[in-house]
C-alpha positions as CSV (number, residue, x, y, z in Angstrom):
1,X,-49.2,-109.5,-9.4
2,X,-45.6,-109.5,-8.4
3,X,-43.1,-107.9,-11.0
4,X,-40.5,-110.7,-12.4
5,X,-37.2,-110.3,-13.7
6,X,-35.7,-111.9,-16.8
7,X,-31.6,-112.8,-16.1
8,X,-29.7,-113.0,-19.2
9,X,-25.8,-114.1,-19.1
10,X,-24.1,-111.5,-21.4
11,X,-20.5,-112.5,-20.8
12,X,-18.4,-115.3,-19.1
13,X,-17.5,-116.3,-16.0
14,X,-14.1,-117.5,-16.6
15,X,-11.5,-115.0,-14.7
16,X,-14.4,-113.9,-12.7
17,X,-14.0,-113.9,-8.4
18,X,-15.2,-117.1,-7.0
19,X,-18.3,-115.1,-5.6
20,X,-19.5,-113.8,-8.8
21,X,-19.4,-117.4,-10.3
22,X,-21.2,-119.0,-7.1
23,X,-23.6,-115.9,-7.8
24,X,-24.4,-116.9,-11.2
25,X,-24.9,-120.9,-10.3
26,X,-27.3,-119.5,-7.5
27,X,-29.4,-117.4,-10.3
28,X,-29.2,-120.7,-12.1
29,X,-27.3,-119.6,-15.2
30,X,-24.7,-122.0,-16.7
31,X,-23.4,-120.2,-19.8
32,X,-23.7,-117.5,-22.2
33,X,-27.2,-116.9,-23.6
34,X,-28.8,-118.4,-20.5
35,X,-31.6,-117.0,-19.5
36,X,-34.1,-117.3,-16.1
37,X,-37.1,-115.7,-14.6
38,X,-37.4,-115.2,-11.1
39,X,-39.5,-113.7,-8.9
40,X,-38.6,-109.9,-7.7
41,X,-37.1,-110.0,-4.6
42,X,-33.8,-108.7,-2.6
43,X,-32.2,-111.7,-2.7
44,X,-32.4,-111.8,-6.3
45,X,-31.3,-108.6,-6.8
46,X,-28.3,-108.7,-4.8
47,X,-27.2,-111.5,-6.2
48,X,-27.6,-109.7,-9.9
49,X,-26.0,-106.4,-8.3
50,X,-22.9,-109.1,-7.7
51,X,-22.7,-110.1,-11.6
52,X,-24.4,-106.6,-13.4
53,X,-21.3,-106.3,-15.3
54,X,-22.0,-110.3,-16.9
55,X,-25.7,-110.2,-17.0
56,X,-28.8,-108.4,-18.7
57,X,-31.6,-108.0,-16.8
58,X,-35.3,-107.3,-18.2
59,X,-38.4,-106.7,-15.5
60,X,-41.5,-108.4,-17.0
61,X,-45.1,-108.5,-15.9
């Protein structure tokens, strides 16, 4: 079974570069206290490496 990962949006996008908020609309994540599962994959992660400092991720089974 392929791991998952659980996004959680820690801190706001306002004053943020316009890439780290297109990365956050990507991931699906709207405002704080969001949260998503996706499947594990690079394009996920690169797209959380963009936002780490505004999001908390969790890997789940």
């Amino acid at each position: 079974m392929a791991a998952r990962l659980k996004v959680t949006q820690i801190k706001s996008e306002i004053g943020g570069k316009p890439n780290q908020r297109e990365s956050l609309r990507t991931l699906g994540l709207k405002r704080i206290g969001d949260i998503i599962v996706k499947d594990d994959s690079p394009v996920v992660r690169g797209l959380v490496r963009a936002v780490a400092h505004l999001v908390k991720v969790e890997e789940i089974d």
